[in-house]
PyMOL CGO cylinders between C-alpha atoms (Angstrom):
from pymol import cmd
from pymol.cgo import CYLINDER

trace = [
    CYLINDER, -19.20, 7.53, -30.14, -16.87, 4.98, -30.18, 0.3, 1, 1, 1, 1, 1, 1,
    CYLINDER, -16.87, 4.98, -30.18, -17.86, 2.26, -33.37, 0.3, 1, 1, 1, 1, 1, 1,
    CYLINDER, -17.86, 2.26, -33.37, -16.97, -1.41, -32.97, 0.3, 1, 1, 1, 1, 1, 1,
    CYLINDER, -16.97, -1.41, -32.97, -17.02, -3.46, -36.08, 0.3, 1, 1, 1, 1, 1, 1,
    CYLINDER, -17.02, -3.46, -36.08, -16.48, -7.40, -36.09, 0.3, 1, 1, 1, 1, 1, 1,
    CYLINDER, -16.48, -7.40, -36.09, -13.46, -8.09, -37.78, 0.3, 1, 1, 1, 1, 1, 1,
    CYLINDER, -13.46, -8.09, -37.78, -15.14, -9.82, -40.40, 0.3, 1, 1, 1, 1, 1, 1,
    CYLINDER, -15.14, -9.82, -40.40, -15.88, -6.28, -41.72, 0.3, 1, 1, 1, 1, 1, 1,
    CYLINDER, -15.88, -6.28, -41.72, -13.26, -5.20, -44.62, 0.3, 1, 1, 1, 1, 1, 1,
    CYLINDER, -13.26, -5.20, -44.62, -12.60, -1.69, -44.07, 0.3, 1, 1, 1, 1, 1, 1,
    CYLINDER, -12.60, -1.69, -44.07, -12.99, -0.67, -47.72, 0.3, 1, 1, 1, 1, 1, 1,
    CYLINDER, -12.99, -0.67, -47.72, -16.28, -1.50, -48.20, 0.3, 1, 1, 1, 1, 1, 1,
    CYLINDER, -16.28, -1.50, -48.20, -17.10, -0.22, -44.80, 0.3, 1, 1, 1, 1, 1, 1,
    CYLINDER, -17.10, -0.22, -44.80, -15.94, 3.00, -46.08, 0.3, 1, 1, 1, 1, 1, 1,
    CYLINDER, -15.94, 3.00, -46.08, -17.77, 2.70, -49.36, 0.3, 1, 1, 1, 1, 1, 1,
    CYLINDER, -17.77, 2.70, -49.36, -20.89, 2.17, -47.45, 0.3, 1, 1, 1, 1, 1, 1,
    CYLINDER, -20.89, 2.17, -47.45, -20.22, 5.11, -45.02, 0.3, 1, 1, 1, 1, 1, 1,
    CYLINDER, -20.22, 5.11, -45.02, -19.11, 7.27, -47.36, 0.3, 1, 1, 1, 1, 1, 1,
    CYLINDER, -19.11, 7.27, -47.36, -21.92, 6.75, -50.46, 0.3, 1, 1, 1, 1, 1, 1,
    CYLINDER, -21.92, 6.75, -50.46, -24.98, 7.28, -47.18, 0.3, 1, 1, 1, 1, 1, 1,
    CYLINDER, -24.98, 7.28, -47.18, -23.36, 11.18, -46.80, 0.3, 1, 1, 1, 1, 1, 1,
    CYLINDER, -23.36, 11.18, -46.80, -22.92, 11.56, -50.77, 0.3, 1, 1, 1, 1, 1, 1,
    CYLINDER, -22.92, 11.56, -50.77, -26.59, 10.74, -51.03, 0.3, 1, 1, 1, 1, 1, 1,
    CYLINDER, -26.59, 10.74, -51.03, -27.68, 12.80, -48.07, 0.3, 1, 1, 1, 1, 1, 1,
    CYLINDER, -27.68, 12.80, -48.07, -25.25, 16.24, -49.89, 0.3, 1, 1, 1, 1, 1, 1,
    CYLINDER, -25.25, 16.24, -49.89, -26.62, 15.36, -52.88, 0.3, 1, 1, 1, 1, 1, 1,
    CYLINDER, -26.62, 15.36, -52.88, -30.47, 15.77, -51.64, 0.3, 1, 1, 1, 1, 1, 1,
    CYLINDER, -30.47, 15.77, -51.64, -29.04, 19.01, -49.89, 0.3, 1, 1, 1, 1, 1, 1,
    CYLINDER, -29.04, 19.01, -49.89, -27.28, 20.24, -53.12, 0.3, 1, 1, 1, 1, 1, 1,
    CYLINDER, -27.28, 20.24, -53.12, -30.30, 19.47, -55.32, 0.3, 1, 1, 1, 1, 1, 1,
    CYLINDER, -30.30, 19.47, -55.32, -32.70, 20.98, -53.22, 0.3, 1, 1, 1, 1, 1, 1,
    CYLINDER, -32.70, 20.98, -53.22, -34.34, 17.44, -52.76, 0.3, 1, 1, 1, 1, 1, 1,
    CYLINDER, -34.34, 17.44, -52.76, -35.35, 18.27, -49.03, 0.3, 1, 1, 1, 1, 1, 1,
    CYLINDER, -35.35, 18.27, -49.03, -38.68, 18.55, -47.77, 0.3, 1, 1, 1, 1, 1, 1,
    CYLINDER, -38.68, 18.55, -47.77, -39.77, 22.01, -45.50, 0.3, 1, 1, 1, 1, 1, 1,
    CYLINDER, -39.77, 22.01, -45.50, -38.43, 21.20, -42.40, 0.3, 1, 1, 1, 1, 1, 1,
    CYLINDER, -38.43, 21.20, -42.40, -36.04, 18.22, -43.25, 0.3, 1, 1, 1, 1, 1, 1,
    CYLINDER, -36.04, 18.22, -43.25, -32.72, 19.23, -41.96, 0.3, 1, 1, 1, 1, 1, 1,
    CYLINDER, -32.72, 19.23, -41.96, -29.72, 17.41, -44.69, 0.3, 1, 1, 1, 1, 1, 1,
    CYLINDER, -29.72, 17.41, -44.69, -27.06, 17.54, -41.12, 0.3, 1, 1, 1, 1, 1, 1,
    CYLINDER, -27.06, 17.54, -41.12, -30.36, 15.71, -39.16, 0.3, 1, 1, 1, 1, 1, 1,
    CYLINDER, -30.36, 15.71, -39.16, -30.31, 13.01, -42.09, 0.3, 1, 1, 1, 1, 1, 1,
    CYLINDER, -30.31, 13.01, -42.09, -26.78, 12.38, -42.43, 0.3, 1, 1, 1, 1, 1, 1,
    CYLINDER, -26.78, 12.38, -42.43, -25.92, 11.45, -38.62, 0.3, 1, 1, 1, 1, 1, 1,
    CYLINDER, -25.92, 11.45, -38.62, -29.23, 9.09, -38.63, 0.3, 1, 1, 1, 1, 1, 1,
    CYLINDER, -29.23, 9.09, -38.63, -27.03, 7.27, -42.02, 0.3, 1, 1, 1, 1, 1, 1,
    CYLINDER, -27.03, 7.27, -42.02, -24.23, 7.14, -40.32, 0.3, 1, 1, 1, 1, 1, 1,
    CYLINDER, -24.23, 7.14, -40.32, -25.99, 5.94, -37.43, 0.3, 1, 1, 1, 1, 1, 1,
    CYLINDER, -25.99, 5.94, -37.43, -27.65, 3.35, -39.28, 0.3, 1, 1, 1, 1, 1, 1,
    CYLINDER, -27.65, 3.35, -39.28, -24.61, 2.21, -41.86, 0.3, 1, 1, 1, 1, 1, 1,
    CYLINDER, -24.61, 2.21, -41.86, -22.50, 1.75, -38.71, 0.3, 1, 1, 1, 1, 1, 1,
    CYLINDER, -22.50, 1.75, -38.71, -25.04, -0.15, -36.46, 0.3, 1, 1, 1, 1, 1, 1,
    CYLINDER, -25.04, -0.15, -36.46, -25.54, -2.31, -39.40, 0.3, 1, 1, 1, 1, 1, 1,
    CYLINDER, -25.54, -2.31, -39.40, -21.82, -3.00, -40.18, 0.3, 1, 1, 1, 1, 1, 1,
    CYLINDER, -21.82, -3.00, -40.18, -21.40, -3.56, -35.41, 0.3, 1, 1, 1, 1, 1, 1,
    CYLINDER, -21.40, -3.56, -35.41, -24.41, -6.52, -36.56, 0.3, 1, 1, 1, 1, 1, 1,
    CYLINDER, -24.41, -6.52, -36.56, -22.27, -8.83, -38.03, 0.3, 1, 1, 1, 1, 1, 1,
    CYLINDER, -22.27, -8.83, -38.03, -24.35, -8.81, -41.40, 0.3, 1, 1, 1, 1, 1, 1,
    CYLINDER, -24.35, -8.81, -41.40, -22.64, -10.75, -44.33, 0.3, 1, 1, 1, 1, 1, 1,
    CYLINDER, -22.64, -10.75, -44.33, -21.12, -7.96, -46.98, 0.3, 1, 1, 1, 1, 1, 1,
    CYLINDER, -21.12, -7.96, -46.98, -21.53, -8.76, -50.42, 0.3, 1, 1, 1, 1, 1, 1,
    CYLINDER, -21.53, -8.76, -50.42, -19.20, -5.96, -52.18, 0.3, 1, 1, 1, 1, 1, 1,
    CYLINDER, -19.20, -5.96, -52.18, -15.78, -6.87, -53.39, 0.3, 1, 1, 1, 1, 1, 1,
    CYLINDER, -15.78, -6.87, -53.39, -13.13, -5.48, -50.65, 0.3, 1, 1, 1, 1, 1, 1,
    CYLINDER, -13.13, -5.48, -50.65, -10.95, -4.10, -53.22, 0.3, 1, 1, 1, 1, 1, 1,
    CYLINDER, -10.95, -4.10, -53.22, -10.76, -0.92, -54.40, 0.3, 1, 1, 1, 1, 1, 1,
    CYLINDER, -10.76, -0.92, -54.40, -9.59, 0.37, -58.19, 0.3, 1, 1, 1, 1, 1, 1,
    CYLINDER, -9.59, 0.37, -58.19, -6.16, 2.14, -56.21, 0.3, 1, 1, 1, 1, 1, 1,
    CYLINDER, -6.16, 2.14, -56.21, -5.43, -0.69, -54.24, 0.3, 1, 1, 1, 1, 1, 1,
    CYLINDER, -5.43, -0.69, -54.24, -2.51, -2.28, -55.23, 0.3, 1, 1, 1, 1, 1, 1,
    CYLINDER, -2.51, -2.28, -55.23, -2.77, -6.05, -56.05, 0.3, 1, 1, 1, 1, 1, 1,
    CYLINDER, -2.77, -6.05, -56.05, -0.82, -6.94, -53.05, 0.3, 1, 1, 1, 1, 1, 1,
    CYLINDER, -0.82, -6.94, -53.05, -3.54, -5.26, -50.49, 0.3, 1, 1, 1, 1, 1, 1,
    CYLINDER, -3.54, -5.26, -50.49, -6.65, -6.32, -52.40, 0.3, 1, 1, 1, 1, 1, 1,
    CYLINDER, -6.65, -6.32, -52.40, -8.11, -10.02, -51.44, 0.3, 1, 1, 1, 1, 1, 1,
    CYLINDER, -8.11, -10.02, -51.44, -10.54, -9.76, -54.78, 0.3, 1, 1, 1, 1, 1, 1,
    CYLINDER, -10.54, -9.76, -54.78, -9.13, -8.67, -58.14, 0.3, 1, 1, 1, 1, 1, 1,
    CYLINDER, -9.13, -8.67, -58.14, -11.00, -5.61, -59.02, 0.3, 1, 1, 1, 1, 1, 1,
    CYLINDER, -11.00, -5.61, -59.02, -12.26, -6.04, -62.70, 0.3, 1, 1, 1, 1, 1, 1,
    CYLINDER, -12.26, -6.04, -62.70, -10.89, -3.62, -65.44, 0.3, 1, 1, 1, 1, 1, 1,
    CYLINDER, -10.89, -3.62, -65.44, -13.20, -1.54, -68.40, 0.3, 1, 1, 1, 1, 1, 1,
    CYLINDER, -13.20, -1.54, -68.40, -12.31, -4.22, -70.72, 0.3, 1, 1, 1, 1, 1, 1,
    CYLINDER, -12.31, -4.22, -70.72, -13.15, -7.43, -68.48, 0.3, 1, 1, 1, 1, 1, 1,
    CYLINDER, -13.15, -7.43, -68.48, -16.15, -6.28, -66.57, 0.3, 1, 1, 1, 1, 1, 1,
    CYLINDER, -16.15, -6.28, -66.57, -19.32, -7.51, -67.81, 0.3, 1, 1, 1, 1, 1, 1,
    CYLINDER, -19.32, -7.51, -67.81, -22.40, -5.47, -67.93, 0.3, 1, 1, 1, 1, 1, 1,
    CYLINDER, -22.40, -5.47, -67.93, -25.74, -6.73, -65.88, 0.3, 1, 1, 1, 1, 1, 1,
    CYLINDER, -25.74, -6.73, -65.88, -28.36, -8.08, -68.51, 0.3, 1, 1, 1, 1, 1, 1,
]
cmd.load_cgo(trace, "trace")
């Protein structure tokens, strides 16, 4: 399967997505979260399936595109550190 993205898509969150849908899928596996029957392999292609047919729509991405090891050269949003980022109230 060949994925096409549109090149508004910023390829660290893309990963970010991609990568948190098979930590949630292992962690259902590893925590014996599964229902008789449910297969974790089964769930994890249909999230991948999903995250990247969402990302080939064109749908707006809200996450900042930088990551905490990006350098600031490569990051188009300053990531926040401990001491600056504010809490949700």
């Amino acid at each position: 399967m060949k994925a096409r993205c549109r090149k508004t898509s910023r390829s660290a969150v893309a990963f970010r997505l991609l990568v948190n849908a098979l930590i949630g899928v292992a962690t259902m596996r590893l925590s014996d979260r599964l229902s008789p029957g449910e297969n974790a392999d089964d769930i994890a292609r249909d999230a991948l399936e999903v995250t990247i047919a969402g990302l080939q729509s064109g749908i707006t991405l809200h996450s900042p595109s930088g990551l905490p090891c990006d350098s600031p050269e490569d990051s188009r949003v300053p990531w926040p550190s401990a001491a600056t980022r504010q809490e949700p109230s």
